[in-house]
PANU-870450 format. One record per residue: residue number from 1; x, y, z of N, C-alpha, C, O in turn. Coordinates in pm, whole numbers, always signed. Atoms other than C-alpha are relative to their C-alpha. Layout:
// PANU-870450
NUM | X | Y | Z | X | Y | Z | X | Y | Z | X | Y | Z
...
// end
This chain:
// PANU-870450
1 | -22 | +2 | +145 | -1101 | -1669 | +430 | +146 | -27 | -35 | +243 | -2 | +37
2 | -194 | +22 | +38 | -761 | -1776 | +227 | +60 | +114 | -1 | +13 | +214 | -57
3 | -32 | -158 | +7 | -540 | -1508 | +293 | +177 | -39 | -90 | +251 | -135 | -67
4 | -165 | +32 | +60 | -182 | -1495 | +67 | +69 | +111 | -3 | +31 | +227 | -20
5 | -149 | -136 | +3 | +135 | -1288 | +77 | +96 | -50 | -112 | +147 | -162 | -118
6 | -68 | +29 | +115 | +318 | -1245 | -253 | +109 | +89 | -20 | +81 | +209 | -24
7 | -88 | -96 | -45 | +692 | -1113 | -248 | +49 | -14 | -181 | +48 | -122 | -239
8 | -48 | -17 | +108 | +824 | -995 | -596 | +79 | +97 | -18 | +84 | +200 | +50
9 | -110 | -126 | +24 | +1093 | -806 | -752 | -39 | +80 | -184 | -73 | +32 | -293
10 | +70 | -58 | +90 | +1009 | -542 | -979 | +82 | +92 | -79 | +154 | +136 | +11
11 | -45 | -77 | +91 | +1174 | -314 | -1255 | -116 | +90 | -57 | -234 | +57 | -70
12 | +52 | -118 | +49 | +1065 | +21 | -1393 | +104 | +60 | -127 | +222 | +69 | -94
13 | -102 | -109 | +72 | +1251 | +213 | -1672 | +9 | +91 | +39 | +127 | +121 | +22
14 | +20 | -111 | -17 | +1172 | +520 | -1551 | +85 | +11 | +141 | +100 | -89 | +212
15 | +24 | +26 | -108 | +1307 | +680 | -1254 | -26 | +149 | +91 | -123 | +193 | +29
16 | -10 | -104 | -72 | +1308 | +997 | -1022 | +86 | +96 | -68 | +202 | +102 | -109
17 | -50 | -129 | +164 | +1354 | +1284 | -1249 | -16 | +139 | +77 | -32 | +246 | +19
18 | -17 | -113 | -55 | +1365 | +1512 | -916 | -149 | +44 | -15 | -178 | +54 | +104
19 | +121 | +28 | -18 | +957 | +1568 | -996 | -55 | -83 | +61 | -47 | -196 | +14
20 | +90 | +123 | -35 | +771 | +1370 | -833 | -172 | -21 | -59 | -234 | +71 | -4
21 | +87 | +23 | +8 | +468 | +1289 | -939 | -118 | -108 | +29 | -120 | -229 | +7
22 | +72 | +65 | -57 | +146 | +1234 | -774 | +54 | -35 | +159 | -17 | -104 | +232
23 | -42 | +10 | -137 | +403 | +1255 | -422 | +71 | -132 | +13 | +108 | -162 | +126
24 | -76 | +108 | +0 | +581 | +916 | -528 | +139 | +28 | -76 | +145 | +116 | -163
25 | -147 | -15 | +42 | +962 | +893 | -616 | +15 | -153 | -74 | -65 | -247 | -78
26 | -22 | +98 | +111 | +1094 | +654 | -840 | +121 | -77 | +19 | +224 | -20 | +56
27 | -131 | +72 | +11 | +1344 | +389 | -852 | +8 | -159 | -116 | -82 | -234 | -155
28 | -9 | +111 | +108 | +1478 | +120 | -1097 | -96 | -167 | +56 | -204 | -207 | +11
29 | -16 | +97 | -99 | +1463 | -193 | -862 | -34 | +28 | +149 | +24 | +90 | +239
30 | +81 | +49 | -160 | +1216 | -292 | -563 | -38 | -98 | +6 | -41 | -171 | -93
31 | +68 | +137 | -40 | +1067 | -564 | -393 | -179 | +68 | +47 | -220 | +154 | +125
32 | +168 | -30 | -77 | +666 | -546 | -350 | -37 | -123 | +30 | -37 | -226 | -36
33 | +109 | +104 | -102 | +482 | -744 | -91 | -153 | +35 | -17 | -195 | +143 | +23
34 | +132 | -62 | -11 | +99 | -756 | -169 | -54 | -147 | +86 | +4 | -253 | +109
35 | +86 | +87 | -79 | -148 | -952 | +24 | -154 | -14 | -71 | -216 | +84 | -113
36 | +110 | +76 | +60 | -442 | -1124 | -111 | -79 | -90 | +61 | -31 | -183 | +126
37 | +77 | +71 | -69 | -773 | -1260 | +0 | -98 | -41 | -117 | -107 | +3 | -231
38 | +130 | +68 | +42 | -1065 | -1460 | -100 | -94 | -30 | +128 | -82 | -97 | +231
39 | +127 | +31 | -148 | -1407 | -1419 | +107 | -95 | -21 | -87 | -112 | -9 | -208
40 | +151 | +73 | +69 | -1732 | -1560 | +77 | -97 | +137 | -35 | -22 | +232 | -55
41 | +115 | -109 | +2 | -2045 | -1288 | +32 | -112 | -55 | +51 | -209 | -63 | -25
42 | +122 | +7 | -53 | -2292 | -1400 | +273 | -24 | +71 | +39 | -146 | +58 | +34
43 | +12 | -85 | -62 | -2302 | -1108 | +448 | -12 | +162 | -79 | -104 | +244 | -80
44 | -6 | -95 | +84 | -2190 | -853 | +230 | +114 | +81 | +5 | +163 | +151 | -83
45 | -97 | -105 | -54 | -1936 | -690 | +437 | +144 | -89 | -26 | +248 | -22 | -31
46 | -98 | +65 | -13 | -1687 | -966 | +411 | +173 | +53 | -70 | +287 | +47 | -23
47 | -101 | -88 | +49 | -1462 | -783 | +180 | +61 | +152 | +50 | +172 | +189 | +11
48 | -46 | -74 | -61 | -1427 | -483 | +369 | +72 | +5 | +125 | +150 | +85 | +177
49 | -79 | -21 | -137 | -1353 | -624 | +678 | +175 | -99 | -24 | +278 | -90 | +42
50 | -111 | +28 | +15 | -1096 | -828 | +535 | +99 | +96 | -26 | +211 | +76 | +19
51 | -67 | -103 | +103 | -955 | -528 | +340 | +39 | +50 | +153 | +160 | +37 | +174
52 | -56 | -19 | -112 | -931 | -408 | +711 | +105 | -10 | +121 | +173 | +49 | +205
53 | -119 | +63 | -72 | -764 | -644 | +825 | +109 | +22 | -25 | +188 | +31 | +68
54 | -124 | +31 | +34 | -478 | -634 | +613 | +62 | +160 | +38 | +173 | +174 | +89
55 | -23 | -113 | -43 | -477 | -256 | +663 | +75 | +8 | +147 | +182 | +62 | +177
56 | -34 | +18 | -159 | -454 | -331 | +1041 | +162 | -60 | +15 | +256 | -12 | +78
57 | -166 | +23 | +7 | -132 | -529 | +971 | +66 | +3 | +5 | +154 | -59 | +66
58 | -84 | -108 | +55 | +11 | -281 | +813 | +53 | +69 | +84 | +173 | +93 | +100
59 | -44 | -129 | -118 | -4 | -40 | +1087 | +58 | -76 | +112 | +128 | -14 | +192
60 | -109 | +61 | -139 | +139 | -323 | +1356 | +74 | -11 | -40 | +168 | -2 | +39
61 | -156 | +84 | -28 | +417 | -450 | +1179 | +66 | +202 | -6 | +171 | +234 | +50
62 | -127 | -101 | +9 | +523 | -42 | +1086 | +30 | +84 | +216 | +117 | +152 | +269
63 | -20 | -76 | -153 | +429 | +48 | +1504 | +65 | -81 | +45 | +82 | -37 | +158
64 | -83 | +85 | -60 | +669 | -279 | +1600 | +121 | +102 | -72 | +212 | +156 | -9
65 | -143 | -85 | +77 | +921 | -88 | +1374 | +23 | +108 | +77 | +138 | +119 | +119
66 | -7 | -150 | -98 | +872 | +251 | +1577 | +1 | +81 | -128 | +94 | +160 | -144
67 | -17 | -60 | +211 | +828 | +385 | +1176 | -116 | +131 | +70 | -212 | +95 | +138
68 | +109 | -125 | +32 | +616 | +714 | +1201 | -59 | -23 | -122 | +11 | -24 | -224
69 | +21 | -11 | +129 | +360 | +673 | +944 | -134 | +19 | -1 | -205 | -2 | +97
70 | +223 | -3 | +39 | -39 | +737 | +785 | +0 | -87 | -99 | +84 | -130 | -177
71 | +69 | +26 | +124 | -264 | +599 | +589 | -80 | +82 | -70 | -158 | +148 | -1
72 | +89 | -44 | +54 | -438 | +743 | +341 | -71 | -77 | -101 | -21 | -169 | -167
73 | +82 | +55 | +85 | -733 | +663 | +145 | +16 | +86 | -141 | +15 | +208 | -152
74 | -27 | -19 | +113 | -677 | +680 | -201 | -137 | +63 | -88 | -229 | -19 | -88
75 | +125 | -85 | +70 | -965 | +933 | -419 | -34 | -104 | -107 | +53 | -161 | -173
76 | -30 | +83 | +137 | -1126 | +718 | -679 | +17 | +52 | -101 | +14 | -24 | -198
77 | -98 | -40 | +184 | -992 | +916 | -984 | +134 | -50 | -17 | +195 | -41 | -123
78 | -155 | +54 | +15 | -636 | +736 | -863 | -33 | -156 | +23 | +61 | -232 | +49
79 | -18 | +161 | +9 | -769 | +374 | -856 | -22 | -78 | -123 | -109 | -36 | -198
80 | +41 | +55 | +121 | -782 | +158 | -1127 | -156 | -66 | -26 | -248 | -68 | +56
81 | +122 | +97 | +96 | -1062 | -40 | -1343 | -52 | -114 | +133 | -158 | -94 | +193
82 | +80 | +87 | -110 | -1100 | -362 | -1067 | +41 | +82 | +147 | +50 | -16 | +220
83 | +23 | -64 | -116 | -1067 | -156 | -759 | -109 | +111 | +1 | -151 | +194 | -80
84 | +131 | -105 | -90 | -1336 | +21 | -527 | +75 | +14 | +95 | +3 | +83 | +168
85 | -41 | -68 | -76 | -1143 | +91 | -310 | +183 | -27 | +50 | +220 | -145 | +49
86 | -113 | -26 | -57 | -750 | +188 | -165 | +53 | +57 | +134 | -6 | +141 | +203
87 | -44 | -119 | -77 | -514 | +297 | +75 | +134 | -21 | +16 | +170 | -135 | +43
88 | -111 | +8 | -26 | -168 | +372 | +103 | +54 | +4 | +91 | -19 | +79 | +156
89 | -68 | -33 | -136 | +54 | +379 | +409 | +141 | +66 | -54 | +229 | +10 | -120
90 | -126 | -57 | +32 | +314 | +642 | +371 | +112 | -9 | +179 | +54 | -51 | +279
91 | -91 | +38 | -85 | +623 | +626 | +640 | +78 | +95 | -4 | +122 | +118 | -117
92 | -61 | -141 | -1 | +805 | +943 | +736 | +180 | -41 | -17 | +250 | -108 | +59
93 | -141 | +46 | +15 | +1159 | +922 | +584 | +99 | +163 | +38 | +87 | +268 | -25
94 | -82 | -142 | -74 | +1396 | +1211 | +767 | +97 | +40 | -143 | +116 | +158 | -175
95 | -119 | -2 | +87 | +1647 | +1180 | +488 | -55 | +141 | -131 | +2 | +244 | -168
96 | +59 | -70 | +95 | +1394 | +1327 | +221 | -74 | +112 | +61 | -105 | +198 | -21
97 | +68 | -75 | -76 | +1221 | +1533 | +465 | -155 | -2 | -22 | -216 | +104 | -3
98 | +126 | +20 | +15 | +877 | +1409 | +393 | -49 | -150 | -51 | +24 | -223 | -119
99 | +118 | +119 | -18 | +593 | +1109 | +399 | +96 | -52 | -183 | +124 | +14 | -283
100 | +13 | +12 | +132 | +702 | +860 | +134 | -100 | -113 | -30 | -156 | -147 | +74
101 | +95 | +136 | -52 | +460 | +534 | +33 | +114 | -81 | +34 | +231 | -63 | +1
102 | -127 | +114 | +0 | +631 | +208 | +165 | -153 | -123 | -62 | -127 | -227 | -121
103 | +82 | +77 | +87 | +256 | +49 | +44 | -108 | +39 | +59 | -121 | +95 | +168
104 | +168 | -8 | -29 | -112 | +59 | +39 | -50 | -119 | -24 | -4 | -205 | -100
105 | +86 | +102 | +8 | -374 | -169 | +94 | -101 | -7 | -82 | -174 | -106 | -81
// end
């Protein structure tokens, strides 16, 4: 299936107000990388295993890094309107002393 990688730079007003909420921290200015597919539905499964894939990715390029990190699957009361399904990969940052996201799939 077409698979795409889209790198953007992003602004927030808001930022880390020492709360966190929901276990995410805040900053003015980032870059997000998302990845994007298109599959057929002959099967049925095609979207999950892609969704897999990119998951899988995830976890080589952060185990080439030597990054300590999880995924978690996201509850659906935290996904939006076109999603069925999530998952984040958090990445253990020493500095803060706990898991932060670096992205989900």
């Amino acid at each position: 299936p077409p698979r795409i990688v889209c790198s953007s730079t992003c602004y927030r007003p808001e930022t880390d107000t020492g709360r966190e909420a929901w276990g995410l921290y805040r900053v003015h200015q980032f870059t997000k990388v998302e990845m994007f597919g298109v599959t057929a539905a002959q099967s049925g499964s095609e979207s999950e295993e892609l969704l897999g894939h990119f998951v899988g990715l995830q976890q080589e390029i952060f185990s080439q890094l030597g990054l300590h990190y999880r995924v978690l699957e996201m509850p659906m009361e935290e996904l939006g309107l076109p999603a069925y399904r999530k998952f984040d990969v958090e990445a253990w940052m020493p500095g803060r002393g706990k898991y932060g996201e670096v992205r989900g799939g």
